[in-house]
Rosetta silent file (secondary structure, phi, psi, omega in degrees, C-alpha in Angstrom):
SEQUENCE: XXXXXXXXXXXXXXXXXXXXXXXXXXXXXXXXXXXXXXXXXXXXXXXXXXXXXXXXXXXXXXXXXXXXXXXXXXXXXXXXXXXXXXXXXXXXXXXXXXXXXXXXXXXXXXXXXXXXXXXXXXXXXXXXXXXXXXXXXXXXXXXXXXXXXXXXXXXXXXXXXXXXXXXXXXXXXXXXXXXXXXXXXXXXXXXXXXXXXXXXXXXXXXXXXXXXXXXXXXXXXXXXXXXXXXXXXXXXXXXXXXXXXXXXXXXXXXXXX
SCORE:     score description
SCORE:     0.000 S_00000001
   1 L     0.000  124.996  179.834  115.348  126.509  239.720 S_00000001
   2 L   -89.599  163.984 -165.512  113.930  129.622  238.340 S_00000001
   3 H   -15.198  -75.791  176.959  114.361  130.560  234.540 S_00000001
   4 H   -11.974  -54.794 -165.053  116.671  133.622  235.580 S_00000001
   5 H   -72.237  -64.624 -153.093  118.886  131.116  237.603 S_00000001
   6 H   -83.533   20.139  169.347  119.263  128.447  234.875 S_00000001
   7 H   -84.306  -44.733 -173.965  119.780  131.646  232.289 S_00000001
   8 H   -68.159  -39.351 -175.190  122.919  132.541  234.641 S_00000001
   9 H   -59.916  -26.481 -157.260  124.001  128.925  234.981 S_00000001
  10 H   -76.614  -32.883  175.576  123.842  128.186  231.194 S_00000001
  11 H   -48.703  -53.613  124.878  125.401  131.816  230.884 S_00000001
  12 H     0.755  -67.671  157.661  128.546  130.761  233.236 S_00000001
  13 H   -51.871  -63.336 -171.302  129.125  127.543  231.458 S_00000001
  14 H   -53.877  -52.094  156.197  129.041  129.122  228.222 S_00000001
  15 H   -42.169  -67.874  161.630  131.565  131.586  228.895 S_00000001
  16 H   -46.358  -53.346 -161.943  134.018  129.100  230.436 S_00000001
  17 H   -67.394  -17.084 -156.198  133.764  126.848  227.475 S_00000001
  18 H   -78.292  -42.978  174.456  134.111  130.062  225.165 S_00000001
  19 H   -76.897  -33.264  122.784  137.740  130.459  226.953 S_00000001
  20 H   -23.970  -59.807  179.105  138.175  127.121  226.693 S_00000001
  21 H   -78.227  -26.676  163.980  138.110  127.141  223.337 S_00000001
  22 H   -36.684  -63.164 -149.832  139.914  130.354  222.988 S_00000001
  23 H   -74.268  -30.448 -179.348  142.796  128.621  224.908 S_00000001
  24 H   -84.069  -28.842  171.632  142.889  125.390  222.318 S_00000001
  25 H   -45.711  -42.609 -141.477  143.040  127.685  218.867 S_00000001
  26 L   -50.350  -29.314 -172.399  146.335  129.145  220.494 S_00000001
  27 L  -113.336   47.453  166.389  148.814  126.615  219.185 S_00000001
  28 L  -109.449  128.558  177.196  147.029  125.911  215.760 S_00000001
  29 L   -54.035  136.515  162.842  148.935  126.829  212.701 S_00000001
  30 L   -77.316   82.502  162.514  147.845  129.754  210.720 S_00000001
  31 L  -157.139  179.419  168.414  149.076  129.647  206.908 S_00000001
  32 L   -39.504  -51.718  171.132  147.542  128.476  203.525 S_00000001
  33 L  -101.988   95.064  113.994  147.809  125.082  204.105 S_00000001
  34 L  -104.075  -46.505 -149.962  146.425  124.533  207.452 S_00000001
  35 H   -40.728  -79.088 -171.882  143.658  127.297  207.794 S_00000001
  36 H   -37.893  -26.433 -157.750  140.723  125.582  205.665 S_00000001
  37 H   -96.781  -49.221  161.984  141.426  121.927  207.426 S_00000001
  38 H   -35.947  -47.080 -178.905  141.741  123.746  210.878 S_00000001
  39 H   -67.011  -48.282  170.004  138.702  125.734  210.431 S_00000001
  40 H   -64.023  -28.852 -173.745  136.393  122.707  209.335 S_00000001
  41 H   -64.567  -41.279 -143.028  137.672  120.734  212.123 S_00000001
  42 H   -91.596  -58.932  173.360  137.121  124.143  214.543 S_00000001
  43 H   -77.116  -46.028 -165.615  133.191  123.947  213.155 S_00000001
  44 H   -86.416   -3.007  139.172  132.308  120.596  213.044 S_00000001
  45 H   -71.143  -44.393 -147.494  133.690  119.899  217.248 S_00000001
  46 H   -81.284  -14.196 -135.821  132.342  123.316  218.107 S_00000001
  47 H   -78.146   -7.971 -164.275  129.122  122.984  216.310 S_00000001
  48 H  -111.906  -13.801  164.567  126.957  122.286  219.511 S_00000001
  49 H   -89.129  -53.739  174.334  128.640  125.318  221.506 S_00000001
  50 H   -36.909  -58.216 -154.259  128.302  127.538  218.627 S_00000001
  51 H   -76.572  -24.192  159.533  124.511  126.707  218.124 S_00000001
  52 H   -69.273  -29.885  170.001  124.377  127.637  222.199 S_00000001
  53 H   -55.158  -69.514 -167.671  125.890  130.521  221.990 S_00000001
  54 H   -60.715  -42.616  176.092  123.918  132.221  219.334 S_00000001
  55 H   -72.280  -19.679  155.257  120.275  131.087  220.907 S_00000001
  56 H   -62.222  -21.628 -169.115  122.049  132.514  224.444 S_00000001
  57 H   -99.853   21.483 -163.745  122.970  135.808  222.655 S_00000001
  58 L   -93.178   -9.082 -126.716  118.987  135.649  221.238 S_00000001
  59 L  -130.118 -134.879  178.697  117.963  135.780  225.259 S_00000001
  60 L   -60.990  152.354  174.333  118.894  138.820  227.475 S_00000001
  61 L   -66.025  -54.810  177.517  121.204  141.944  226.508 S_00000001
  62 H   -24.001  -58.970  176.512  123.144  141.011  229.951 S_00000001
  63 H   -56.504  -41.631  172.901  123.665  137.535  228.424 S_00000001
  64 H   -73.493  -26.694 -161.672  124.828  139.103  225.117 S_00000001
  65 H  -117.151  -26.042  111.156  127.312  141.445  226.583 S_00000001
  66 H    -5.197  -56.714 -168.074  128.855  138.621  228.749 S_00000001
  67 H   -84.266  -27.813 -170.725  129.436  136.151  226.221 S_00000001
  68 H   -76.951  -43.468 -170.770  131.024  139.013  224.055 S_00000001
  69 H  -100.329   15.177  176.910  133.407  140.108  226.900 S_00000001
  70 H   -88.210    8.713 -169.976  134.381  137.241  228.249 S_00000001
  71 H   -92.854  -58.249 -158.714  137.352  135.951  226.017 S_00000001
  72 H   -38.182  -71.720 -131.256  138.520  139.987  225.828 S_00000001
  73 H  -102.350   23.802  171.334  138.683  140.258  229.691 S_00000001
  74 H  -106.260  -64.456 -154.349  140.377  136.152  230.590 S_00000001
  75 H   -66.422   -8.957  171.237  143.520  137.672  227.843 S_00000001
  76 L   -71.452  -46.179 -155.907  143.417  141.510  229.939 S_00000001
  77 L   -66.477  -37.546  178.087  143.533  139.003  233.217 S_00000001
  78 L   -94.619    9.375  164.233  146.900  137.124  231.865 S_00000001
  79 L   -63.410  -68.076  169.945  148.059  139.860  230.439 S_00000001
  80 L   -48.640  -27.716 -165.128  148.142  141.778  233.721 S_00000001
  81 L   -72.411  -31.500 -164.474  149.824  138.916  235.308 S_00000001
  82 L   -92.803  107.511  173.745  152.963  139.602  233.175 S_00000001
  83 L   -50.761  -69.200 -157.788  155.290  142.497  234.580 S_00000001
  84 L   -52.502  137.079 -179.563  157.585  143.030  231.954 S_00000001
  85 L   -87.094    2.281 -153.850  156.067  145.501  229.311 S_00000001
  86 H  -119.692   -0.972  177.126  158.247  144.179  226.742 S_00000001
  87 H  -125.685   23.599  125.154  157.151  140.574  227.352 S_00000001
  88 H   -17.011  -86.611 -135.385  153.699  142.037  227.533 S_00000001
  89 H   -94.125  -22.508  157.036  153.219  143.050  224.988 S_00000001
  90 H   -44.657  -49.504  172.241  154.832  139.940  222.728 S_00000001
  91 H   -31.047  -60.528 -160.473  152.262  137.965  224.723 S_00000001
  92 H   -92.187  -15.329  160.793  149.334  139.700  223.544 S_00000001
  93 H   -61.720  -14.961 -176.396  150.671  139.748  219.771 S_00000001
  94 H   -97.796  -25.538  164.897  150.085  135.834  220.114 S_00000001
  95 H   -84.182   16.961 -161.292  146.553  136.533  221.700 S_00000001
  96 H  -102.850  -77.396 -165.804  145.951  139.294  219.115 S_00000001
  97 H   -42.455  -57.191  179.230  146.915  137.043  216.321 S_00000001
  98 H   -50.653  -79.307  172.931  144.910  134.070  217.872 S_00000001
  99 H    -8.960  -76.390 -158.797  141.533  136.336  218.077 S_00000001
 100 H   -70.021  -28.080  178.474  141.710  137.723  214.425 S_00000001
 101 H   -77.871 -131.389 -143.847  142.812  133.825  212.797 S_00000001
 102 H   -73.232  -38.755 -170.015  140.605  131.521  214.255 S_00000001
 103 H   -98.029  -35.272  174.249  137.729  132.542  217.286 S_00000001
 104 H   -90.483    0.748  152.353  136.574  135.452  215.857 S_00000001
 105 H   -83.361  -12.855 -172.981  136.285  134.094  212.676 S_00000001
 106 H   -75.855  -59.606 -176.088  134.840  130.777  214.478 S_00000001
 107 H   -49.672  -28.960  155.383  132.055  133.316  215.788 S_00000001
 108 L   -22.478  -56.153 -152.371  131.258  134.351  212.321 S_00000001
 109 L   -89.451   23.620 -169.980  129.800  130.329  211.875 S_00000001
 110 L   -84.368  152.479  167.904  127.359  130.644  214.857 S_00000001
 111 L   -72.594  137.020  176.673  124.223  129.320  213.003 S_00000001
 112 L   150.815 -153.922  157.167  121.472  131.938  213.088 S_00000001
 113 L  -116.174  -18.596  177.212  121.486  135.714  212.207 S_00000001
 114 L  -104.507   80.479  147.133  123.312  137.523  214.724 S_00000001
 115 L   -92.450  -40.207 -176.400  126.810  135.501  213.903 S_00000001
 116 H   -72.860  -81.638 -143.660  128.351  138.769  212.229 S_00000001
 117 H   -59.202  -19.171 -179.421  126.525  141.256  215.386 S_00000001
 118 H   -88.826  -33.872  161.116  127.948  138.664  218.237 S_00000001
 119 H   -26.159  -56.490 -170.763  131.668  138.276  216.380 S_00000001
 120 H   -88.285  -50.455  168.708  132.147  142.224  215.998 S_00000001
 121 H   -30.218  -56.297  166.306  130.705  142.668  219.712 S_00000001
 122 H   -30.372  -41.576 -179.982  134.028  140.763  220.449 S_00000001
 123 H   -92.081  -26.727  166.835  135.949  142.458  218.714 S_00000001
 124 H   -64.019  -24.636  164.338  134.531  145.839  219.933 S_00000001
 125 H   -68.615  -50.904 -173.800  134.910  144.118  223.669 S_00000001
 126 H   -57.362  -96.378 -170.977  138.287  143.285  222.986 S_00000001
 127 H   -39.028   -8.128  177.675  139.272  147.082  222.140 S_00000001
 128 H   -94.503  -48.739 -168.375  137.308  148.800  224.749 S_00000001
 129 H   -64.691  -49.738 -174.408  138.886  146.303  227.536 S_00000001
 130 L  -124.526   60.546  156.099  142.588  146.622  225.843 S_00000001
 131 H    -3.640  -75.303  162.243  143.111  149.714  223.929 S_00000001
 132 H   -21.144  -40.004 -148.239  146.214  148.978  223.539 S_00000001
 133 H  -139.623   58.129 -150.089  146.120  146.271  222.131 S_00000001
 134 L  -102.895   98.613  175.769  143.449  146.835  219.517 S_00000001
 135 L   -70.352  167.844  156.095  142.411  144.167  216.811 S_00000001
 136 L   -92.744  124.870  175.761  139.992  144.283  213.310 S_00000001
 137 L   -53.459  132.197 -163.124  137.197  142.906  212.571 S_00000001
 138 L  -146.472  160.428 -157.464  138.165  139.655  210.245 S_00000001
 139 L  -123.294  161.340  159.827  135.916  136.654  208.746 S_00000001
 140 L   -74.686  -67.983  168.464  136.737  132.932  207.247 S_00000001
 141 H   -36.517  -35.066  141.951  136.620  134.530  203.541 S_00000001
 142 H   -85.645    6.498  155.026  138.627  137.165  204.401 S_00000001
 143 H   -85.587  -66.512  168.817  141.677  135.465  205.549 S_00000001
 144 H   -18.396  -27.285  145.515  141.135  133.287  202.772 S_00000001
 145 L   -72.485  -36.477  170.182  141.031  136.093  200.274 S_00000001
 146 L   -71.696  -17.748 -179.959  144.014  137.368  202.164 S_00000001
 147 L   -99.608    4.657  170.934  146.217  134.316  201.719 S_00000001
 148 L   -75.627  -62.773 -161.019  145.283  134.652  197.518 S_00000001
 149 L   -70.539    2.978  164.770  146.404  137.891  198.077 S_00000001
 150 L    52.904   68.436  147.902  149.990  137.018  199.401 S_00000001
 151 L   -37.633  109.856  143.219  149.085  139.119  203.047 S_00000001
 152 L   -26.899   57.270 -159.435  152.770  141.182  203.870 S_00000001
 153 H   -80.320  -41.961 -172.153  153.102  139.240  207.463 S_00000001
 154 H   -84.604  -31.991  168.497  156.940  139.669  207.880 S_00000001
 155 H   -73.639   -9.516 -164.331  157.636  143.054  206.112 S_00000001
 156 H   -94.296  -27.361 -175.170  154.238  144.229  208.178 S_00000001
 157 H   -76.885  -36.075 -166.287  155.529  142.763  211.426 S_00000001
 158 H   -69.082  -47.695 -164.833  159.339  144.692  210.633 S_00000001
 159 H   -75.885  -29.626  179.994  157.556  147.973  209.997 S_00000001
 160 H   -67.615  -59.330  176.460  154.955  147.490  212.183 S_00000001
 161 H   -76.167  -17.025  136.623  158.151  147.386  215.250 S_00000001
 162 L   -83.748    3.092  155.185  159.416  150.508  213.695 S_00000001
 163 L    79.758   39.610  173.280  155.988  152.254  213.941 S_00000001
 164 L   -89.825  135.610 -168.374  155.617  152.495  210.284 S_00000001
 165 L   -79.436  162.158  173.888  151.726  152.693  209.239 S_00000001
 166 L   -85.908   19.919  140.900  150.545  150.040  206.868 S_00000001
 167 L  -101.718   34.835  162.997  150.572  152.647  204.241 S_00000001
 168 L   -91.931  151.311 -174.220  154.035  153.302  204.392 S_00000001
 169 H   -15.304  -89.842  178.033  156.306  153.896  201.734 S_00000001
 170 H   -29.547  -67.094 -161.831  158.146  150.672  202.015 S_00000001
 171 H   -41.363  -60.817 -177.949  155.315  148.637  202.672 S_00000001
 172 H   -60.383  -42.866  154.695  153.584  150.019  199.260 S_00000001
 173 H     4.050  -84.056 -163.794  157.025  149.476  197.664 S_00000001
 174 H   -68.973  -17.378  176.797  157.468  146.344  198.590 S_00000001
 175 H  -101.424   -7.413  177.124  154.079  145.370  197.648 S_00000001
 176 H  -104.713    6.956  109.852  153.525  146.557  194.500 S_00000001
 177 H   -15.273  -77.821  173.322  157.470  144.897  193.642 S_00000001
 178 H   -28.930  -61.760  174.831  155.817  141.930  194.501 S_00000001
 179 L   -53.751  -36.858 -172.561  152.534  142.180  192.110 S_00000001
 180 L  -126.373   21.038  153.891  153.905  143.323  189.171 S_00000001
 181 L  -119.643  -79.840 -153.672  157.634  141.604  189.254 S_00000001
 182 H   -58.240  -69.369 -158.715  157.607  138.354  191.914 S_00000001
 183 H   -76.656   17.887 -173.949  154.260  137.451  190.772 S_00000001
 184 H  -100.037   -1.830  164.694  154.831  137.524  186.944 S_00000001
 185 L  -141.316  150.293 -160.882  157.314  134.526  187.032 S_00000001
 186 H   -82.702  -19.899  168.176  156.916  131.052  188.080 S_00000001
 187 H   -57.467  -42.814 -172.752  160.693  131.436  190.116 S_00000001
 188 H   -78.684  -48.265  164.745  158.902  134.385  191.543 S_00000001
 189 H   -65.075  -27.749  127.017  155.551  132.952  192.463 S_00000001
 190 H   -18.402  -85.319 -176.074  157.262  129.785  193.777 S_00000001
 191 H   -32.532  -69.504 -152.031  159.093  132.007  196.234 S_00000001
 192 H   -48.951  -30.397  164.237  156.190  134.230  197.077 S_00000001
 193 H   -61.828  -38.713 -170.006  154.012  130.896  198.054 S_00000001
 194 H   -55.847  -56.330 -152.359  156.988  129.526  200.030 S_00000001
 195 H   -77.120  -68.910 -140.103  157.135  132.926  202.246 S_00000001
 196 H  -105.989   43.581  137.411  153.563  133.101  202.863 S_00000001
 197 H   -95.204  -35.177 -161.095  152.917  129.277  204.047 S_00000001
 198 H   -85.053  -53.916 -178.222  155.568  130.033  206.424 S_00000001
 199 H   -22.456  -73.727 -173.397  154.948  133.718  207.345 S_00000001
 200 H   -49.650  -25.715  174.590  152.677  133.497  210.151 S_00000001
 201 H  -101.122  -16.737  175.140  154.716  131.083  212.152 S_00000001
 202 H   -93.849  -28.679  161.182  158.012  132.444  212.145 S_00000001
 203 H   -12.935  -99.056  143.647  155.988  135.533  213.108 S_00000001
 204 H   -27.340  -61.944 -178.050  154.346  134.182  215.965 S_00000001
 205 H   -61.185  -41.806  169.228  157.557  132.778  216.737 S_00000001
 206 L   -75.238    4.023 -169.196  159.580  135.254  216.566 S_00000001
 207 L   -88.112  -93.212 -112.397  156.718  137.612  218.887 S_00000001
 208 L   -79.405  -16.083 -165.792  157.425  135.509  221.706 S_00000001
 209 L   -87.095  143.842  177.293  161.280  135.776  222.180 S_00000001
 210 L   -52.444  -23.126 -159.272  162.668  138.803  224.441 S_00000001
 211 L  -102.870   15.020 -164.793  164.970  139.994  221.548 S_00000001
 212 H   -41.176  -19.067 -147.967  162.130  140.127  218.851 S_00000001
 213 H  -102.031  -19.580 -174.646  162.661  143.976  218.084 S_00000001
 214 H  -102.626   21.606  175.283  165.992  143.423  217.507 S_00000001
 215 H  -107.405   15.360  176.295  165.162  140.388  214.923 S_00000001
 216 H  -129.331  -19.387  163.426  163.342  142.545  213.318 S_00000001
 217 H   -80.019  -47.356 -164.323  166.072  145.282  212.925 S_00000001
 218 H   -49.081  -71.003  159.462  168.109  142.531  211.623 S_00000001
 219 H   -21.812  -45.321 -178.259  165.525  141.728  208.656 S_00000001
 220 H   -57.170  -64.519 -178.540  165.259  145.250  208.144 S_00000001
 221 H   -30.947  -61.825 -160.342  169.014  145.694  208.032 S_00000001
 222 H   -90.802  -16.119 -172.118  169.619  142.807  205.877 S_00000001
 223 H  -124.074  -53.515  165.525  167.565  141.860  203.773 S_00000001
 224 H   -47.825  -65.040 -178.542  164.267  144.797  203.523 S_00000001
 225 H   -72.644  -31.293  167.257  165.941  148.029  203.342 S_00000001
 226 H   -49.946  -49.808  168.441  168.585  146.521  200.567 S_00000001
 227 H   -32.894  -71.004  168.690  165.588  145.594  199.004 S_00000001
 228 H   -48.753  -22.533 -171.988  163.637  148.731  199.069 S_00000001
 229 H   -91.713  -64.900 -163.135  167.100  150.134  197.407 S_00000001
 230 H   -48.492  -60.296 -178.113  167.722  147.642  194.972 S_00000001
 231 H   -61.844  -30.326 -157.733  163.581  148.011  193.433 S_00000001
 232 H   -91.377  -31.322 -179.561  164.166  152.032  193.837 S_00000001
 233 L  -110.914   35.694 -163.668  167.075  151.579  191.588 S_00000001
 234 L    51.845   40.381 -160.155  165.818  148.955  189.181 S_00000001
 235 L  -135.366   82.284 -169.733  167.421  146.506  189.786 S_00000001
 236 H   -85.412  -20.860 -178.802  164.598  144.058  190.121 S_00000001
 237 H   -57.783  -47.458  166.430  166.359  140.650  189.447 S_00000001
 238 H   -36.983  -60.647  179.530  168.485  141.368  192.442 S_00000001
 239 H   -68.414  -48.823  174.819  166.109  142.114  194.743 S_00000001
 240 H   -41.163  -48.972 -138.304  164.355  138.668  194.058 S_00000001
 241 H   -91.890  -38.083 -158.757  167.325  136.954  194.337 S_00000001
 242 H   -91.734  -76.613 -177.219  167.888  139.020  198.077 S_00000001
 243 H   -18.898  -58.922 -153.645  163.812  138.147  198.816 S_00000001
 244 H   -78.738  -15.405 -162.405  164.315  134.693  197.961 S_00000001
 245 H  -105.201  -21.019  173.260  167.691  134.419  200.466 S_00000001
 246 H   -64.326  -51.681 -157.110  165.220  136.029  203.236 S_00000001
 247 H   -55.498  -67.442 -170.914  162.470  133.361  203.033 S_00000001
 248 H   -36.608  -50.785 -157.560  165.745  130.464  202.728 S_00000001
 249 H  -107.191    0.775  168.502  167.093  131.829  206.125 S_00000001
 250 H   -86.578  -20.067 -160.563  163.900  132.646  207.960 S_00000001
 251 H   -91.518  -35.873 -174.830  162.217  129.112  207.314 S_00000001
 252 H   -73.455  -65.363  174.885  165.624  127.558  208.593 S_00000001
 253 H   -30.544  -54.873 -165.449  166.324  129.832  211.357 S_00000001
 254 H  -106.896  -13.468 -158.625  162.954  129.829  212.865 S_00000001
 255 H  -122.714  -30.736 -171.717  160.967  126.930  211.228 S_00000001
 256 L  -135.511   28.625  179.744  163.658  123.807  211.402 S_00000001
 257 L  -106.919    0.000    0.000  166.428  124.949  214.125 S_00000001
């Protein structure tokens, strides 16, 4: 067999296992405590595909641009599969979500030097293949700096379904409430830990259901925009107290029902 051929074969395999692996991240929890135990677990099975990868993406450009588009273009293929746009497009928030948590941060760990240039090809395959559906480049150290940083998942997700930018009012609102009230008491910092071990899975969870947009009205209704009033009219004690009744009925609702 010449070179060329067992360059395609090894190419072929690699790819398959790469979607493979894609496809086993999908149901691993995302929060504070999981990430770190997940991730080491993620490198030390992976550690002999990783270390193939990166001397395949050392070999031909062909070979390089292949391995980078083959996760983006398996999630366009089941994507496509799904008529409904509205259960669509839920879909691909749990492959969006998958991507930016765990594989392209996995790709980060290829041993070598091109770990960052094959990682962001990926993510630049992923947005040229689904526009639509367009991810960020993201690292192990920067979700990990993001889960210090008590990441907005559920006010980002409500606003996010009203087509509010992540510099919108509320959002900065609600996040500077948080910094310089919530996290300034241990009742407050308690809470704020609570919500964001949880966040990401009633997220996710709530993504996948037909009626998500209007579970996401609800939050707004009930618990966010009172919020947003209650901090606008100083009446911060309140709002904690309303914050703190959100977490309590999201973790039951969605986490133990």
């Amino acid at each position: 067999m010449s070179s060329v051929m067992n360059s395609e074969v090894n190419c072929i395999e690699l790819t398959s296992r790469l979607v493979d692996l894609y496809n086993q991240t999908m149901d691993m929890k995302f929060n504070r405590e999981h990430f770190d135990k997940n991730f080491e677990k993620l490198i030390e099975k992976e550690s002999d595909l990783l270390r193939k990868v990166g001397e395949a993406c050392n070999g031909s450009d062909e070979v390089f641009r292949k391995i980078c588009e083959c996760v983006p273009l398996y999630v366009s293929g089941q994507l496509s599969k799904i008529s409904s746009k509205r259960k669509r497009d839920m879909t691909a928030l749990d492959y969006k979500m998958n991507m930016v948590s765990y594989f392209v941060p996995l790709m980060g760990e290829i041993p070598g030097d091109n770990a960052k240039e094959i990682s962001e090809c990926m993510v630049k395959s992923w947005n040229e293949v689904m526009p639509e559906h367009k991810i960020g480049y993201t690292d192990a150290e920067s979700i990990r700096s993001g889960f210090k940083r008590s990441l907005c998942y559920i006010t980002t997700a409500v606003c996010q379904s009203q087509n509010k930018p992540d510099d919108c009012y509320e959002l900065t609102l609600l996040r500077g409430y948080r910094d310089h009230y919530m996290l300034q008491t241990e009742d407050g910092i308690a809470t704020v830990e609570q919500y964001y071990n949880i966040a990401p899975t009633i997220v996710k969870r709530i993504g996948r259901r037909d009626d998500a947009s209007e579970i996401y009205g609800s939050i707004w209704k009930d618990y966010l925009q009172p919020c947003i009033t209650m901090i606008e009219n100083d009446e911060l004690e309140a709002c904690r107290v309303c914050y703190t009744d959100m977490v309590h009925s999201l973790e039951k609702k969605y986490l133990y029902s």
